[in-house]
C-alpha positions as CSV (number, residue, x, y, z in Angstrom):
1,X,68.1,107.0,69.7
2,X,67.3,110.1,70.0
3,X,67.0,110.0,74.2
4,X,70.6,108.4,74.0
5,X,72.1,111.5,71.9
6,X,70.1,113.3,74.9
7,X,71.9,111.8,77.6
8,X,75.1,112.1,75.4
9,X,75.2,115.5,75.2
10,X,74.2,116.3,79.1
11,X,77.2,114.2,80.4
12,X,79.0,115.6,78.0
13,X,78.1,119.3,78.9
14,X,78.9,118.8,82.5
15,X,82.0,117.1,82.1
16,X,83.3,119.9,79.5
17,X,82.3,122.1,82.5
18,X,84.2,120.2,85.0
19,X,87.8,119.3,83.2
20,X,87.8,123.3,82.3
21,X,88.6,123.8,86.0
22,X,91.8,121.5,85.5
23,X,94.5,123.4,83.8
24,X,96.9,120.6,82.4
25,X,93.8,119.1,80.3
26,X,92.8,122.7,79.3
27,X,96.5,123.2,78.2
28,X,96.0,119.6,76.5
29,X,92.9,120.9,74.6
30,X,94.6,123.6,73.7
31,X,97.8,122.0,72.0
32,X,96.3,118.7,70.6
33,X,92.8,120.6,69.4
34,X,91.1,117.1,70.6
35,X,88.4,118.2,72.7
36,X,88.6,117.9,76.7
37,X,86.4,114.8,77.2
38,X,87.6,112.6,74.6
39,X,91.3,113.1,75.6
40,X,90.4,112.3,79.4
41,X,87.9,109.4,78.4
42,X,90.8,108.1,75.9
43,X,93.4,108.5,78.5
44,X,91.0,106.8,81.1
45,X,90.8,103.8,78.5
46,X,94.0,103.3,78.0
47,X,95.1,103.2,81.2
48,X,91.8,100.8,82.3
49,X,92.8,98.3,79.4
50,X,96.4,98.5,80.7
51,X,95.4,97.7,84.0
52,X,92.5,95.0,82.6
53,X,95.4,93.1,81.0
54,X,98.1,93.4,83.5
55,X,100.4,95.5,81.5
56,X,103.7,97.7,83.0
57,X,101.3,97.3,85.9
58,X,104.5,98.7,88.1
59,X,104.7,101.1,86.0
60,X,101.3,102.4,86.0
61,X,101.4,101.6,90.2
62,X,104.5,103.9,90.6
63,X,103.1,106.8,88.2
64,X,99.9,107.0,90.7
65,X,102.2,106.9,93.6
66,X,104.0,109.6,92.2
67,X,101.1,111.7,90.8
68,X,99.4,111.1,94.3
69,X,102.2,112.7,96.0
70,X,102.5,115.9,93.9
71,X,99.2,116.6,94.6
72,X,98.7,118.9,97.1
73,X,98.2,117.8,101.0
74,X,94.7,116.7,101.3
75,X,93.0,117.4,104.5
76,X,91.1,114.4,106.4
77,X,88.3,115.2,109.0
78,X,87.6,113.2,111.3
79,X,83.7,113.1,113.1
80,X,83.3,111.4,116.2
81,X,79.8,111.6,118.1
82,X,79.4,113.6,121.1
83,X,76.4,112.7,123.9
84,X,74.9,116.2,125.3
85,X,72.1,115.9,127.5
86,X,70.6,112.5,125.8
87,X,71.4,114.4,122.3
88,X,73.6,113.0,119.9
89,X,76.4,116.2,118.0
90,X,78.3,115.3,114.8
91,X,81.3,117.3,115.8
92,X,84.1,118.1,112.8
93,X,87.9,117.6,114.4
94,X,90.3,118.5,111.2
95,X,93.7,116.9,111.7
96,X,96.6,118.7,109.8
Protein backbone atom coordinates (compact mmCIF):
# COMPACT_ATOMS: atom_id res chain seq x y z
CA UNK A 1 0.00 0.00 0.00
CA UNK A 2 2.47 1.93 0.84
CA UNK A 3 4.48 1.65 -2.78
CA UNK A 4 1.01 2.64 -4.35
CA UNK A 5 0.79 6.05 -2.08
CA UNK A 6 4.60 6.14 -3.58
CA UNK A 7 3.66 6.09 -7.05
CA UNK A 8 0.65 8.35 -6.12
CA UNK A 9 2.38 11.10 -5.03
CA UNK A 10 5.27 11.05 -7.96
CA UNK A 11 2.61 11.30 -10.82
CA UNK A 12 1.09 13.52 -8.83
CA UNK A 13 4.26 15.79 -8.34
CA UNK A 14 4.98 15.92 -12.00
CA UNK A 15 1.74 16.61 -13.20
CA UNK A 16 1.27 19.61 -10.51
CA UNK A 17 4.56 20.62 -12.20
CA UNK A 18 3.32 20.34 -15.70
CA UNK A 19 -0.49 21.95 -15.56
CA UNK A 20 1.43 25.04 -13.67
CA UNK A 21 2.78 25.92 -17.14
CA UNK A 22 -1.00 26.20 -18.37
CA UNK A 23 -2.52 29.42 -17.35
CA UNK A 24 -6.37 28.71 -17.65
CA UNK A 25 -6.06 25.57 -15.13
CA UNK A 26 -3.81 27.77 -12.93
CA UNK A 27 -6.52 30.47 -13.03
CA UNK A 28 -9.04 27.43 -12.39
CA UNK A 29 -6.99 26.50 -9.20
CA UNK A 30 -7.05 29.64 -8.27
CA UNK A 31 -10.87 30.47 -8.33
CA UNK A 32 -12.29 26.98 -7.41
CA UNK A 33 -9.40 26.20 -4.67
CA UNK A 34 -9.69 22.39 -6.02
CA UNK A 35 -6.24 21.53 -6.73
CA UNK A 36 -4.82 21.42 -10.42
CA UNK A 37 -4.80 17.62 -10.95
CA UNK A 38 -8.03 16.68 -9.63
CA UNK A 39 -9.87 19.44 -11.70
CA UNK A 40 -8.01 18.23 -14.97
CA UNK A 41 -8.39 14.42 -14.07
CA UNK A 42 -12.29 15.27 -13.20
CA UNK A 43 -12.70 17.15 -16.30
CA UNK A 44 -10.80 14.38 -18.32
CA UNK A 45 -13.56 11.90 -16.74
CA UNK A 46 -16.25 13.59 -17.54
CA UNK A 47 -15.61 14.08 -20.85
CA UNK A 48 -14.19 10.22 -21.33
CA UNK A 49 -17.67 8.92 -19.75
CA UNK A 50 -19.44 11.36 -22.16
CA UNK A 51 -17.77 10.09 -24.94
CA UNK A 52 -17.91 6.17 -23.43
CA UNK A 53 -21.76 6.54 -23.54
CA UNK A 54 -22.23 8.48 -26.59
CA UNK A 55 -23.60 11.56 -25.07
CA UNK A 56 -23.87 15.38 -26.92
CA UNK A 57 -21.19 13.53 -28.84
CA UNK A 58 -21.66 16.57 -31.51
CA UNK A 59 -21.29 18.58 -29.01
CA UNK A 60 -18.16 17.42 -27.52
CA UNK A 61 -16.84 16.87 -31.49
CA UNK A 62 -17.54 20.56 -32.32
CA UNK A 63 -15.94 21.92 -28.85
CA UNK A 64 -12.46 20.06 -29.94
CA UNK A 65 -12.90 21.43 -33.33
CA UNK A 66 -13.19 24.71 -32.01
CA UNK A 67 -10.64 24.44 -29.12
CA UNK A 68 -8.26 22.84 -31.83
CA UNK A 69 -8.51 25.86 -33.93
CA UNK A 70 -7.80 28.49 -31.26
CA UNK A 71 -4.82 27.05 -30.54
CA UNK A 72 -2.06 28.48 -31.91
CA UNK A 73 -0.60 27.22 -35.55
CA UNK A 74 1.35 24.16 -34.88
CA UNK A 75 4.36 23.56 -36.94
CA UNK A 76 4.80 20.12 -38.87
CA UNK A 77 8.31 18.85 -39.99
CA UNK A 78 8.71 16.87 -42.34
CA UNK A 79 12.10 14.34 -42.58
CA UNK A 80 12.80 12.69 -45.67
CA UNK A 81 16.20 10.64 -46.14
CA UNK A 82 18.94 11.92 -48.17
CA UNK A 83 21.76 9.29 -49.76
CA UNK A 84 25.45 10.96 -49.58
CA UNK A 85 28.10 8.97 -50.62
CA UNK A 86 26.53 5.41 -49.58
CA UNK A 87 25.51 7.44 -46.16
CA UNK A 88 22.11 7.76 -45.12
CA UNK A 89 21.12 12.03 -43.59
CA UNK A 90 17.84 12.54 -41.69
CA UNK A 91 17.41 16.01 -42.99
CA UNK A 92 14.57 18.39 -41.10
CA UNK A 93 12.41 20.46 -43.94
CA UNK A 94 9.80 22.70 -41.70
CA UNK A 95 6.80 23.55 -43.76
CA UNK A 96 4.95 26.85 -42.66
Amino acid sequence: MEQLRQMHKRYYEVADRQLSTVGAVRAFEEKTGVPKVYGVAGVAALVGSMVFFNVAAPLLVNLTGFGYAETEPVLFRCYYFSVSENEWELVEMNVD
